[in-house]
Structures are given as structure tokens and as C-alpha cells.
C-alpha positions as CSV (number, residue, x, y, z in Angstrom):
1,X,102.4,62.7,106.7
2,X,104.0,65.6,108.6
3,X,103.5,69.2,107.6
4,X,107.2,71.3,107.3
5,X,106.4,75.0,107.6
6,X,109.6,76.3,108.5
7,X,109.0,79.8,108.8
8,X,106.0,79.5,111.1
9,X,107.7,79.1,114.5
10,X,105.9,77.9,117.4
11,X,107.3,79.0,120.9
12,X,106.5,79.2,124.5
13,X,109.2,81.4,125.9
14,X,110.0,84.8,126.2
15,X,110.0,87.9,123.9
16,X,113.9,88.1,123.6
17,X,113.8,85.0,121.5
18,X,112.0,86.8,118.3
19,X,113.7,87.1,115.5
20,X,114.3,90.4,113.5
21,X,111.8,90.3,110.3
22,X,109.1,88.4,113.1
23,X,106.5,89.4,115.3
24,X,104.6,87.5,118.1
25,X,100.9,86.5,117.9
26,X,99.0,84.5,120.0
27,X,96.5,82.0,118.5
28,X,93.7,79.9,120.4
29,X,90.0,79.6,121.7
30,X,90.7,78.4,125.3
31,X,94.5,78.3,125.5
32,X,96.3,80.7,124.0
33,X,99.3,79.3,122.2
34,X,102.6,82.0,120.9
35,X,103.7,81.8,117.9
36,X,106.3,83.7,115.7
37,X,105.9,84.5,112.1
38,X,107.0,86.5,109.5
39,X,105.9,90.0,109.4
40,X,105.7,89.8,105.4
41,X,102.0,88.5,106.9
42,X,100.9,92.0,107.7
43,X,100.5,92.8,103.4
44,X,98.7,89.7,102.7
45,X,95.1,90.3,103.0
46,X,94.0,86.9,104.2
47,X,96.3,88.3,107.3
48,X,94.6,91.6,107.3
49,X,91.3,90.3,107.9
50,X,92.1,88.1,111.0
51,X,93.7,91.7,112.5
52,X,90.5,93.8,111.9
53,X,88.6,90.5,113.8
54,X,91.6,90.9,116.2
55,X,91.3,94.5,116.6
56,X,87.5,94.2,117.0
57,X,87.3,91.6,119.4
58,X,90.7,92.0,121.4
59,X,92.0,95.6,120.7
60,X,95.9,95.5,119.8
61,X,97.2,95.1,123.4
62,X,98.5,92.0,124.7
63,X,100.0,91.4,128.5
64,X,102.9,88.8,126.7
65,X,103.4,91.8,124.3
66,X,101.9,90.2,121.0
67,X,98.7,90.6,119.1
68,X,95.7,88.2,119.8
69,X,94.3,86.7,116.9
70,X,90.2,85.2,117.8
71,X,90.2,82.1,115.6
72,X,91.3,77.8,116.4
73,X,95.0,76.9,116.4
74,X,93.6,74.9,113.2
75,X,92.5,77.6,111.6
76,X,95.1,80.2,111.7
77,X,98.3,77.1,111.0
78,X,95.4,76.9,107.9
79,X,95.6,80.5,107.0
80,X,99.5,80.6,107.6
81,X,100.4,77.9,105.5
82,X,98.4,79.0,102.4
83,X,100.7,82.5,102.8
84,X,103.5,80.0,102.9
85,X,103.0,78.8,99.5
């Protein structure tokens, strides 16, 4: 059975293609994967605490322009879908 989460956007391209309402994270261990999502995210506090990790471990500056979050692809589609609900 296949997850829908259809206002979690995956992507690989460039910055142009975020949506008003969105901001860019990046999400991964080894290979850091893009994705899009809603900045309603930023007031849940579930979100909060993977951006103080972020802030911690990465700082808030990203060469692709987006925020690094230090946690599994599994994890954080996890996290995002419970904010989903």
C-alpha cells in the first residue's frame, strides 16, 4: 500500500521551482535528498525540535539554499506525515 502525502514534495531541481507558502530542506545521512514542504511546519513543535538539532549540528546555511535537517530520509517522511494528519 502506497503512502499519498501530497503536500510533502520531493524534488531534485532548482530553487526557482518552490512554491510560495514552501521552503526547501534537505533530509539524509549519506545523500542528502531536497525536499519542499509547507512552511505551516515551522509552528509545529515536532518541526521545531529537528531545527534546534539542525541549527546545532549544521548551522542554518546551506550551499543549495535550504536548511539541513541531521536525521534518515525515514525518519523525517515519519515526522512529516504525522504534521500531515
Amino acid at each position: 500500500m502506497a503512502i499519498h502525502m501530497p503536500r510533502l514534495i520531493k524534488k531534485s531541481s532548482t530553487a526557482g521551482d518552490v512554491r510560495k507558502g514552501h521552503f526547501v530542506v534537505y533530509v539524509g545521512e549519506e545523500q542528502k535528498k531536497r525536499f519542499v514542504i509547507p512552511i505551516s511546519f515551522l509552528s509545529q513543535p515536532l518541526f521545531q525540535d529537528l531545527l534546534s538539532q539542525a541549527e546545532e549540528e549544521f548551522g542554518f546555511d546551506h550551499p543549495m539554499g535550504g536548511v539541513t535537517i541531521p536525521c534518515s530520509e525515514d525518519l523525517f517522511i515519519d515526522l512529516t506525515s504525522r504534521l500531515l494528519k
